[in-house]
N, C-alpha and C positions, 0 to 999 in steps of 0.2 A: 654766740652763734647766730641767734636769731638779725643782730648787727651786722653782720659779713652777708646774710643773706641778702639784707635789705642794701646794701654800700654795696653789692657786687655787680647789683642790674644796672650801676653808673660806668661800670667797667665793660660792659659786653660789646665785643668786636665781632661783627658778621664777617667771616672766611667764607669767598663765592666757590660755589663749585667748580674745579679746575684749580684752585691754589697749589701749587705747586710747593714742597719743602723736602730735606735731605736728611739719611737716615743711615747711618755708618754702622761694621760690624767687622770686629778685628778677623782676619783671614782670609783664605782662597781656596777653590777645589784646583785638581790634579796635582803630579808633582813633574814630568817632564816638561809640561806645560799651564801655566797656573789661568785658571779663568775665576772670575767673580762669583761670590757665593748664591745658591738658586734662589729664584724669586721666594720659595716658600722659607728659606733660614733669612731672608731679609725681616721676614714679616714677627711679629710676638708670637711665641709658642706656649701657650698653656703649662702645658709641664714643662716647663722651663723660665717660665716668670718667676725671677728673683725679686725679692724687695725692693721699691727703689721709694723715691721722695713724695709720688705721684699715690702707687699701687700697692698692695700687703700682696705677698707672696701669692706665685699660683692665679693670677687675678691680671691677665696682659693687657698692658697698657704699648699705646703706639706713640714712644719716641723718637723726635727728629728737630732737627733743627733750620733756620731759614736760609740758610747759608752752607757751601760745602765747608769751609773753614769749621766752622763752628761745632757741626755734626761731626768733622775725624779727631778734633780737640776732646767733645765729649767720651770717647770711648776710649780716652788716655791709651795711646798707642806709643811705644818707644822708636826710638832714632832707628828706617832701615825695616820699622815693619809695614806690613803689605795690609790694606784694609780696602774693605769692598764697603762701597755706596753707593744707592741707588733714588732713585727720583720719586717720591708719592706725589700724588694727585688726589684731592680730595672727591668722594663721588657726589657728594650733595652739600649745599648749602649750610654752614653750621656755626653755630654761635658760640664762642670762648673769651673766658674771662683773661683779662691784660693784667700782670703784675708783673709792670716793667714801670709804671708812673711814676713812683717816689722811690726807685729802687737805689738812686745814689742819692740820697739823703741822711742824714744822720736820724737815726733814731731818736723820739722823745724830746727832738730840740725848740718845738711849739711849746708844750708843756713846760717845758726849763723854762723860757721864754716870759711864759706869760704871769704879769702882776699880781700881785698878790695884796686884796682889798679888802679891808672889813674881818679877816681871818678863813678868808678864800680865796684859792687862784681863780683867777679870771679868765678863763678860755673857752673856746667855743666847741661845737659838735663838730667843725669839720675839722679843730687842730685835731681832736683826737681821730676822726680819721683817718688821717693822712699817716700820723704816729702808728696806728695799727696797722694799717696796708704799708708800712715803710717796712715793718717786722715780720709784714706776711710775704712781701717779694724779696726779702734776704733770706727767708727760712725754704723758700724755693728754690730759688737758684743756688744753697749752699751745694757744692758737688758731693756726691755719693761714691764712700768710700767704701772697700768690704773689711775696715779695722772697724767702724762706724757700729757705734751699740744697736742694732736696729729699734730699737723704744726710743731712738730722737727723730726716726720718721715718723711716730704717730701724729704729732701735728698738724705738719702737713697732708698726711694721710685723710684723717679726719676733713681736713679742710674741702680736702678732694670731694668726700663721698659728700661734702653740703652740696657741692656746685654742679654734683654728679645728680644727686637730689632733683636738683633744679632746671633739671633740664638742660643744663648746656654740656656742649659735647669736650670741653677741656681745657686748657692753660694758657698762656703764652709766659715766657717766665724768665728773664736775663739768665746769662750764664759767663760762669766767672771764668771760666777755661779760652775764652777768645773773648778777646776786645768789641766790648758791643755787639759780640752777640745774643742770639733769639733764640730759644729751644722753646718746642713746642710738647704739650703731652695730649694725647687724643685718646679719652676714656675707653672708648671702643674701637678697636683695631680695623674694625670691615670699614669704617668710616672713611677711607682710605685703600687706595691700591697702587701697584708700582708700574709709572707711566712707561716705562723704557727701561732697555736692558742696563745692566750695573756694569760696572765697571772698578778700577782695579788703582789705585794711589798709593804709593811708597810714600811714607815718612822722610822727609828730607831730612828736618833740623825739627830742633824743641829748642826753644830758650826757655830760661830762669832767671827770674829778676827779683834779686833780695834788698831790701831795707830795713833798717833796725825797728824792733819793735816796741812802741810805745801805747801806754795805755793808764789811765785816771789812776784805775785800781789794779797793779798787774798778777795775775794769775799765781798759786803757788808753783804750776810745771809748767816754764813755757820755754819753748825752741829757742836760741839764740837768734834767729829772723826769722821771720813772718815770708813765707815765700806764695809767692804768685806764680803760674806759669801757662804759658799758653801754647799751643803744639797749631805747627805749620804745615 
């Protein structure tokens, strides 16, 4: 722990006040006529904070993403459903950690790598860096599922409350649900407010894209493929 705090202040991104990013929520009010859901059901609700990768229940955390793509992918919506997103703006200046750096890299591949001299590998303080912060932006961006044992979020949880610790105000963190996209987590909700009124997106199309699945050592239960998907 004491590692991550020290290798984290090499990651810290200043967001200037005004940054702008998008924050999706499946639904809509009325029913003869549907409009976007209120400023206040955009925002985290207390009694309504469910677990996620960031925050332990009850504890709201403010997610979004950098992109609209990316933010209606996150909230896995189906083909045909109606979802409201609306625009935050950050109110002050804030400082968040980047685990996006080594996020398409393979795990441990320095390590494997590195010679082995005298009855010791030979690698340095930054392979093993990179090998940890490779393990710590895949265990963020895995997507959060409600089949999901919730004891595989402590990790990351933990990791949070170091960085929360630390004074900085939250994450930046890939997201496997859209192509190159960015989701953000903002430890504290007021940190933020919604610049403009929301508005209202239909689910066009979702695609799926399978390929067989291969691995070193392959699991004893695994799926016939490995699927990917990303919502448009």
């Amino acid at each position: 722990m004491d590692a991550v705090r020290q290798s984290a202040k090499h990651r810290v991104v200043d967001v200037p006040q005004g940054w702008e990013f998008y924050r999706a929520q499946k639904g809509y009010r009325g029913r003869s006529k549907r409009r976007p859901l209120s400023i206040t059901r955009m925002k985290p609700q207390a009694d309504r904070a469910t677990e996620g990768r960031v925050n332990p229940k009850g504890v709201p955390c403010l997610y979004g993403a950098r992109d609209l793509a990316t933010a209606v992918a996150e909230v896995r919506p189906a083909k045909n459903e109606i979802v409201t997103v609306a625009v935050f703006k950050a109110t002050k200046n804030l400082k968040v950690i980047e685990c996006l750096k080594y996020h398409d890299e393979i795990g441990v591949t320095s390590l494997l790598r590195a010679p082995f001299v005298n009855g010791r590998y030979q690698y340095s303080l930054e392979d093993v860096e990179q090998d940890v912060w490779t393990d710590i932006d895949k265990a963020f961006s895995h997507p959060v599922s409600q089949s999901d044992d919730r004891a595989d979020y402590v990790p990351t949880q933990v990791l949070a409350e170091i960085f929360k610790d630390e004074g900085y105000d939250g994450i930046f963190y890939r997201s496997r649900l859209s192509p190159l996209g960015v989701n953000v987590a903002f430890f504290y909700p007021r940190v933020a407010r919604v610049q403009k009124s929301s508005e209202l997106y239909v689910v066009t199309d979702i695609k799926t894209v399978s390929e067989p699945y291969e691995d070193v050592e392959p699991p004893t239960k695994v799926s016939a493929a490995a699927r990917s998907s990303e919502a448009t």
